[in-house]
N, C-alpha and C positions, 0 to 999 in steps of 0.2 A: 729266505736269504741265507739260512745257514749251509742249506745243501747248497746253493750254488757257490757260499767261500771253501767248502771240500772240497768240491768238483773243481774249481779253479785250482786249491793245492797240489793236485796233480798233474796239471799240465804243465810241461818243462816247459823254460823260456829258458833267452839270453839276455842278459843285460849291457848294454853298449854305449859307450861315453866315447864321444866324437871331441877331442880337445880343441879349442875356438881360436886358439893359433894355427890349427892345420891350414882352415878357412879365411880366417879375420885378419891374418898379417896386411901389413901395408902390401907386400909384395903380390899378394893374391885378390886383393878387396879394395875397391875403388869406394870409397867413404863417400865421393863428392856427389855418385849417383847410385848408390848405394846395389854396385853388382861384384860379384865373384867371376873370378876368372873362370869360365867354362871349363876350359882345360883340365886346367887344377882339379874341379869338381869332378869331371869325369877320369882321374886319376885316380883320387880318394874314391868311387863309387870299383875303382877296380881292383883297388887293395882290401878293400873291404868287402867283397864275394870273393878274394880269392883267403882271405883271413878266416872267412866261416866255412869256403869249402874245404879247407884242412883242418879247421877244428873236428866239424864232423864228417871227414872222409876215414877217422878210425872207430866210430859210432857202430 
């Protein structure tokens, strides 16, 4: 166990918090059948690969 928590402190990650208003607003999230607006979703999925691929396009 020990080598693999070294082995693990080496591998870079990212840590990512997706705030639950982006998604859960009334205006994006139908409560009564409990869906998200497609849309919306595929908006947020395209700000968020174009948010990591500039974070590390200077990597």
């Amino acid at each position: 166990m020990k080598v693999a928590a070294v082995v693990a402190a080496h591998i870079p990650r990212t840590f990512v918090d997706l705030n639950r208003s982006l998604y859960l607003a009334d205006s994006w999230f139908e409560r009564d059948i409990l869906a998200m607006d497609s849309q919306r979703l595929r908006e947020l999925n395209r700000r968020f690969e174009m948010a990591l691929t500039l974070f590390f396009a200077d990597a």
